[in-house]
C-alpha atoms as one frame of an Amber mdcrd trajectory, in Angstrom:
protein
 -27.579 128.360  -8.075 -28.790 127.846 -11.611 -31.814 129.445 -12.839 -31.992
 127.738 -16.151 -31.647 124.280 -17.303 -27.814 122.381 -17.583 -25.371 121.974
 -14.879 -24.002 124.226 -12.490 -20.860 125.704 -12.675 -18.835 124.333  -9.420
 -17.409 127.262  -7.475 -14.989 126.393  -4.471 -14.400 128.865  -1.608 -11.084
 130.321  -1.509  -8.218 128.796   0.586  -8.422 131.187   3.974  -4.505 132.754
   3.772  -3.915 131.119   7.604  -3.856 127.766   5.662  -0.928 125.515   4.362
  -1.723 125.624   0.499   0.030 123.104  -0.183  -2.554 121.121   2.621  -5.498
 122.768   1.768  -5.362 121.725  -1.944  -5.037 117.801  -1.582  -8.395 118.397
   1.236 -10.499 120.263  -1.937  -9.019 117.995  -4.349 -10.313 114.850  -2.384
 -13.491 116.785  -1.281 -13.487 117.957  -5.563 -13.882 114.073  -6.080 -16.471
 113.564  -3.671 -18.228 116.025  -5.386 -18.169 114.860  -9.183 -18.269 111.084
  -7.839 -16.068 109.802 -11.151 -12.970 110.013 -12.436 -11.380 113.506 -13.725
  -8.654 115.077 -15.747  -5.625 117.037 -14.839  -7.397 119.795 -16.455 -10.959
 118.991 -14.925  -9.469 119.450 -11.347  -7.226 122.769 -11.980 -10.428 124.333
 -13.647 -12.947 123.510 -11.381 -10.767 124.242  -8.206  -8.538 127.226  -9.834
  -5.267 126.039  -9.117  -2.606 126.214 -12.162  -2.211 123.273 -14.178   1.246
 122.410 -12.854   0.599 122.828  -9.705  -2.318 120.369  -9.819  -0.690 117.547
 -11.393   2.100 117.490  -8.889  -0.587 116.987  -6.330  -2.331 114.566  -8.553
   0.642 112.533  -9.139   1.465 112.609  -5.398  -1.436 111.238  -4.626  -1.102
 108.574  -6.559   1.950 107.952  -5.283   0.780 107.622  -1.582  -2.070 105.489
  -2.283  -5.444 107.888  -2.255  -5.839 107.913  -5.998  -5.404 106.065  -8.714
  -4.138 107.073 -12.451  -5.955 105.595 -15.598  -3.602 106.069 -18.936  -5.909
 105.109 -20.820  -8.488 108.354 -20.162  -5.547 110.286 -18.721  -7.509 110.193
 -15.375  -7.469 110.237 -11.727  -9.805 109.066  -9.381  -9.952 108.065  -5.628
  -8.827 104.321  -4.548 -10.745 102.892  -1.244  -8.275 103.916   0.506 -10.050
 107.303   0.926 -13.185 105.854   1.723 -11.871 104.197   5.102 -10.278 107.206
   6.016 -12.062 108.878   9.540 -14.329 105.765   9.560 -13.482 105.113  12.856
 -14.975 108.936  14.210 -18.186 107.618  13.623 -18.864 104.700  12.519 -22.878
 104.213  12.450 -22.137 106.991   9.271 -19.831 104.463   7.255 -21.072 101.163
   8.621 -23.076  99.307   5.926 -23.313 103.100   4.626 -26.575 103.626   6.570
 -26.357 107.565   6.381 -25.108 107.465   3.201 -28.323 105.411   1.484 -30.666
 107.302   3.899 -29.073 110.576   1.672 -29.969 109.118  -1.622 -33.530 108.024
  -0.946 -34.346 111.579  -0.039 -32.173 112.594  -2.818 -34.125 110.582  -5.237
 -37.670 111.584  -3.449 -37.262 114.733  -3.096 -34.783 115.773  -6.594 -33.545
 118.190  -4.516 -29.719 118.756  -3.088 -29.481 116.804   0.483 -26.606 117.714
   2.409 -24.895 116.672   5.514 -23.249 118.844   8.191 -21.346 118.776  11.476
 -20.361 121.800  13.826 -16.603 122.723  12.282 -15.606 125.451  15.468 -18.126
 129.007  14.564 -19.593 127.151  11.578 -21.886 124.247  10.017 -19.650 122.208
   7.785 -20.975 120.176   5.131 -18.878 116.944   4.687 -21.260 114.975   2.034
 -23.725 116.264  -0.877 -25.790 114.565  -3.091 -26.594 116.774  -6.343 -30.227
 117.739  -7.141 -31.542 116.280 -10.075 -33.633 119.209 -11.530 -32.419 122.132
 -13.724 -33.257 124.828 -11.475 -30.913 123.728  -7.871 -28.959 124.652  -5.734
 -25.077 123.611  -6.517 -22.984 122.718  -2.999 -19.725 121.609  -2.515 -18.515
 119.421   0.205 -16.242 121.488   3.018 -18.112 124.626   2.407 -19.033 126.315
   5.924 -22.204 128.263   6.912 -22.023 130.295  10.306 -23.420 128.052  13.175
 -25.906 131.303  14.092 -26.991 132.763  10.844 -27.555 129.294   8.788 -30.693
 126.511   8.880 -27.664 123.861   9.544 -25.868 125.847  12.062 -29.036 126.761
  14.195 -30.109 122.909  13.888 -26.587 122.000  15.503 -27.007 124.629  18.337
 -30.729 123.391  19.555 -28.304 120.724  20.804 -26.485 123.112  23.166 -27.613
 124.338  26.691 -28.670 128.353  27.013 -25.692 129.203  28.348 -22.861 127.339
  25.672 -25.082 129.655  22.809 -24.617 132.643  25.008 -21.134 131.778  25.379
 -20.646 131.018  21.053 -22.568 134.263  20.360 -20.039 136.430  21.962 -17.743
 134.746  20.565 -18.866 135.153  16.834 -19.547 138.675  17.701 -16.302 139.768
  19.080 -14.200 137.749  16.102 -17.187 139.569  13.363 -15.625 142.029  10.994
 -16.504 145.601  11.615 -18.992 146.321   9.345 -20.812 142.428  10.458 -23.961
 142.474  11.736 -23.816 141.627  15.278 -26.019 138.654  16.115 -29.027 139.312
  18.919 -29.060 136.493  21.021 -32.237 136.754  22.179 -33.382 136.585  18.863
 -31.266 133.353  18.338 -32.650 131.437  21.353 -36.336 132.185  20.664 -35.370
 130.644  16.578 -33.489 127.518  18.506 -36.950 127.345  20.916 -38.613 127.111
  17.615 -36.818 124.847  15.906 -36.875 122.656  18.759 -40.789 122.668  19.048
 -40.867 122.332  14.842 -38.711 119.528  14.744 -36.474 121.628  11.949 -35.146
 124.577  10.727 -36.556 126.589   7.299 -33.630 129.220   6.399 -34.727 131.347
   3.029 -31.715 133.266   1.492 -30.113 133.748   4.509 -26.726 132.959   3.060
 -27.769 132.392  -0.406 -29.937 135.055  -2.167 -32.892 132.897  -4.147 -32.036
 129.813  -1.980 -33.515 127.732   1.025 -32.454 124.583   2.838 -34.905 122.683
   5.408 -32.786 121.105   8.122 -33.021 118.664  10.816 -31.280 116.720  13.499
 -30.546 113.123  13.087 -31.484 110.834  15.910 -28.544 109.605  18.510 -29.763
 106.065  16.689 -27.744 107.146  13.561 -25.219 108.998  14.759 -23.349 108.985
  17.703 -22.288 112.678  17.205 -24.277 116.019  16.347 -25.349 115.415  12.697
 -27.547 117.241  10.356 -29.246 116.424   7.016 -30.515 119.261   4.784 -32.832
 119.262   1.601 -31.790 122.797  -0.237 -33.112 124.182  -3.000 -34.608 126.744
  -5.012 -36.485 129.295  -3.055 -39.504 129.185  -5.355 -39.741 125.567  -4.945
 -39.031 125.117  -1.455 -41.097 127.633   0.449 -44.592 126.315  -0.867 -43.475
 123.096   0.075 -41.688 123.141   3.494 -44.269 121.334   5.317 -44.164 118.299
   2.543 -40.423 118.364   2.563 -40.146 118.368   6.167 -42.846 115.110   6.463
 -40.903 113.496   3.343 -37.947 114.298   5.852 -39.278 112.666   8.724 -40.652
 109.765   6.905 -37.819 108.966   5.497 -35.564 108.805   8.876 -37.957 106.662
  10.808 -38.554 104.092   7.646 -34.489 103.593   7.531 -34.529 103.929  11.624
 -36.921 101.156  11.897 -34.862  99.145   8.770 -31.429  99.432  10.813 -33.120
  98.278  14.175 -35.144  95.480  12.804 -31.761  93.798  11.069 -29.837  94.713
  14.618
């Protein structure tokens, strides 16, 4: 988060030590251009990600090689070819076909100003697999592949309204038994009356609960627009959002049904 005016600084999680690093890097480095949306320098990429210089044009130049990315001479830059568009498209397609999701994402974006996020369930977490930047000073910077915990996250409780009583049961023991010691343990009953909630709301309000000074409103899209579990997020600065949750979650709503009711009157 940045409290004053310019651009954030991009920060990127750590690669956990169970992963390949030599895997993990080309994921952030596509997931890096996702991010930026342009073309970037050798440099550009082993700053913002915090990999040594060498080490990121190998990758770079291997990419190129295989076909994701392109090289310009010109502005000694990389950038990714179509080819990494069409990758996955096939998982689920209402997200890529015609780019449906995708435009839905930018009208909020451009309503709102705000960061809009999307996220899928990624095992004990929410996963966010596509942001689009906030356009005021004072945001909230996220980076595609970062993961919230599915039971202590506005995303993550959004995904598990979608589960039965007893699959929740079944994840919370699970997070709690894999929590480090010093973790707080999560109350389940606790959990299920948020997820009643959340169902009867129609969305999710979390308020530096992973963050400190940040909020993200989150909701469920309908089965219309995706075939799979997906959820779009408006996050923000806490000072911003929490007068304004009940706007933000209308401007929300309005703006699913209006591109709902575009996609099914051009079926």
């Amino acid at each position: 988060m940045s409290g004053t005016g310019g651009a954030s600084p991009r920060t990127w999680t750590r690669l956990p030590k169970s992963v390949v690093k030599s895997a993990g890097r080309v994921l952030q480095i596509l997931e890096y251009f996702d991010d930026v949306q342009r073309a970037a320098t050798v440099v550009e990429v082993a700053q913002a990600l915090g990999y040594p210089q060498s080490s990121a044009s190998t990758l770079l130049r291997s990419l190129v090689t295989l076909g994701y990315l392109y090289y310009s001479p010109s502005g000694r830059s990389y950038g990714p070819t179509t080819r990494v568009r069409l990758l996955g498209s096939w998982i689920n397609p209402p997200l890529f076909e015609e780019a449906k999701i995708l435009r839905l994402v930018s009208d909020l974006n451009a309503v709102t100003g705000e960061t809009i996020v999307l996220a899928v369930r990624n095992g004990l977490h929410a996963q966010y697999i596509h942001v689009a930047q906030a356009t005021t000073s004072l945001r909230l910077h996220l980076t595609p592949g970062t993961l919230r915990p599915l039971a202590a996250s506005g995303a993550g409780w959004v995904l598990l309204t979608t589960l039965p009583a007893a699959e929740v049961a079944k994840l919370v023991r699970r997070i709690n038994a894999e929590a480090p010691p010093a973790t707080a343990k999560v109350d389940l009953a606790g959990l299920q009356a948020r997820l009643d909630d959340i169902r009867m709301r129609g969305h999710a309000f979390s308020n530096s609960t992973v963050t400190p000074g940040g909020a993200i409103l989150a909701m469920l899209l309908p089965d219309e627009l995706s075939a799979t579990p997906l959820v779009i997020g408006i996050g923000g600065a806490s000072e911003r959002m929490v007068p304004h949750e009940a706007e933000l979650a209308r401007t929300m709503r309005q703006t699913i049904e209006r591109h709902l009711a575009e996609m099914q009157r051009n079926a």
